[in-house]
N, C-alpha and C positions, 0 to 999 in steps of 0.2 A: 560657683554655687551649684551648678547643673550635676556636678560629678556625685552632691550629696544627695542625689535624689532617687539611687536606685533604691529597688525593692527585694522582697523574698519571694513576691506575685506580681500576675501581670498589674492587678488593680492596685496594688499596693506601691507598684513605680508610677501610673498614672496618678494616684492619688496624691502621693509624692509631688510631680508634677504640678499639679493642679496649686495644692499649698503653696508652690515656691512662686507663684503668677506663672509658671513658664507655662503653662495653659490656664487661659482665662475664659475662654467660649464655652460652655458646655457639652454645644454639639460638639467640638472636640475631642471632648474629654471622652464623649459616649460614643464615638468614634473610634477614639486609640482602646478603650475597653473592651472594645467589641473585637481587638484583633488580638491573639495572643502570641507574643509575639517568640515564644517559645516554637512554633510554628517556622519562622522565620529568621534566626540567631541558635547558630549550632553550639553555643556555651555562652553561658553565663547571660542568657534572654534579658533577666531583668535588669543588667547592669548600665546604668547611666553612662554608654560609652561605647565608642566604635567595636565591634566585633567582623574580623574575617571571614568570606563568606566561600570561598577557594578565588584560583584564577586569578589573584592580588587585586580582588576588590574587595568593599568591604558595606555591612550595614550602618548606616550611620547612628549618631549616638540619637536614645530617644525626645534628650530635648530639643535637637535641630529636625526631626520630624515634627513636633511640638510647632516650633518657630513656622515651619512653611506652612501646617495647614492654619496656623493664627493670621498668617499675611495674605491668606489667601480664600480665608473661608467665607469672605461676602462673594466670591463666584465661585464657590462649592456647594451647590443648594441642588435640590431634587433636580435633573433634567440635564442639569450641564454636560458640560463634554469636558474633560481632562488629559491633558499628554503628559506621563510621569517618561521625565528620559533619565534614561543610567537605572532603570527600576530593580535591576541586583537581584536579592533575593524575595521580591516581591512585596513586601510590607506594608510600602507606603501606597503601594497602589491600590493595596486591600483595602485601608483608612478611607483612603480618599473615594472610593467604589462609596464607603458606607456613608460618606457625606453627599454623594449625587443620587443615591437610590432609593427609593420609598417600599420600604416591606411592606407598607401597606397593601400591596398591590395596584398603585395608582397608573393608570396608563403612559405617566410622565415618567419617563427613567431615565439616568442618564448613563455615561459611558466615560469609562476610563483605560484608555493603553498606555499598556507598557512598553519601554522600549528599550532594547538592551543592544550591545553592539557585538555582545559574546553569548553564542547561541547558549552554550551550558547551563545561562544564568537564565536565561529566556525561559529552556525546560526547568531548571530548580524553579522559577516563579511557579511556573502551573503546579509543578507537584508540588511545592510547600502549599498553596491555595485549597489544592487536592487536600488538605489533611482535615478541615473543618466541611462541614456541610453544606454553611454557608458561602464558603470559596468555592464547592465543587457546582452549586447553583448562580452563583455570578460568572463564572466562566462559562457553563453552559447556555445561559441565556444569552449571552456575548456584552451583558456588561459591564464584564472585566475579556481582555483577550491582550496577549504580551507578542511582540514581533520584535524580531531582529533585525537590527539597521542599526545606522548612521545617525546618532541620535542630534548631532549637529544640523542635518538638513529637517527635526521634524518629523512628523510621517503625515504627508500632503493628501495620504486618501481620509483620514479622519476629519480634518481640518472643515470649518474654522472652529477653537477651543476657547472654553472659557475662561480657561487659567491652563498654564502649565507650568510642571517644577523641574529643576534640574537639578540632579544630584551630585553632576563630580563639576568639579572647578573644569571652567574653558577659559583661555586664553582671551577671548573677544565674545561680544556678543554678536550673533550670528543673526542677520537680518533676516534670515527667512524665517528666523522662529516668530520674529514679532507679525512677518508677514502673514502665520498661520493664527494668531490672534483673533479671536472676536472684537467686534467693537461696541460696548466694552470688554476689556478683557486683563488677566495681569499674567506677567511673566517674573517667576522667584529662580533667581541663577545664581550661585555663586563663582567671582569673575575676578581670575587674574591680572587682567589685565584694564584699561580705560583708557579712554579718548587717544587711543591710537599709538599707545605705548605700549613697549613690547615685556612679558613678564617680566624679562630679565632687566628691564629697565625701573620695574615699581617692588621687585622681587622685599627690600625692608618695608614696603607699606602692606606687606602682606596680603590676604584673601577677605575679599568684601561680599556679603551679600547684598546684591540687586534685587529692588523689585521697577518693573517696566510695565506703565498703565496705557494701555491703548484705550482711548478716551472714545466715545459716543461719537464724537465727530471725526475720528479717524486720527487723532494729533496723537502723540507717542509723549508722555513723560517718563523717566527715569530716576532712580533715587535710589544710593546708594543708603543701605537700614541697618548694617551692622559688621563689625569683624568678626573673622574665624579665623581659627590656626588651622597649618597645614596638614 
């Protein structure tokens, strides 16, 4: 059903969205409005569907940006901290910027890094951010700022996060990521693999999305929320 949701505009694929439940928050929705994603998708922006971004990575489809910040948006509020890893062409990181920031101008702001592992995309984030006024003012106040690394390890100088999302399918989930966790806090991955099998061993039960709740008292739940193709 996601595929029937694109638009002709940006609000017209969010809107889209919205009618099909695949966004039901509001702050969401005024969230994904507020980024155009034309900005960010070298063809065909508004289409319900992965688009390449070079370098053989790609943007993902709009309603799996959709799905992460609906699973994640009780630790998406003014202030928090956010790790977007695999952040590509910048996107979701902008989304998510507009969910932890108060234009208000309230003293509480929050911060969201990017983290990419191919410098190229690291620069395309800033410069596609560069294109609206309000990207070139969240990077300059640093809270938006993209760094290249290893997005498996984290980035331990921001840390501890409120939420962090991952973008490309990994093999395992990588325990330092939860280690970088607030408590509370959630982690949205999509995961190859589980409980210590290797992908090529689960490879017909396909690609699941996780979310991972580091609870108030430090315990860790897990829950696997949905399938995805590859």
């Amino acid at each position: 059903m996601a595929w029937y949701c694109s638009g002709s505009t940006n609000a017209e694929l969010i809107e889209n969205l919205f009618k099909a439940e695949l966004i039901q928050n509001e702050r969401v929705k005024e969230a994904m409005i507020g980024v155009d994603r034309a900005h960010y998708a070298p063809s065909r922006p508004y289409s319900d569907s992965p688009q390449p971004i070079g370098h053989g990575a790609t943007i993902s489809a709009p309603h799996m940006h959709a799905h992460a910040c609906e699973y994640l948006i009780d630790y998406l509020k003014p202030g928090s901290r956010v790790l977007d890893i695999g952040s590509g062409s910048g996107y979701l990181t902008h989304v998510f910027a507009n969910l932890v920031t108060d234009s208000s101008g309230s003293a509480v702001q929050g911060q969201v890094i990017g983290i990419d592992h191919i410098s190229e995309l690291t620069d395309l984030a800033r410069d596609n951010m560069n294109k609206s006024e309000e990207g070139r003012e969240l990077q300059a106040s640093r809270k938006v700022e993209f760094i290249t690394g290893d997005g498996r390890l984290g980035w331990k100088e921001g840390a501890p996060y409120d939420a962090i999302h991952v973008g490309a399918a990994a093999e395992n989930l990588h325990p330092t990521l939860v280690d970088q966790l607030r408590a509370p806090g959630r982690l949205f991955i999509p995961l190859e693999s589980e409980d210590g099998r290797s992908a090529r061993d689960i490879l017909s039960d396909g690609q699941f999305i996780w979310v991972v709740d580091k609870r108030e008292d430090g315990s860790v739940h897990k829950e696997k929320v949905f399938q995805v193709s590859h």
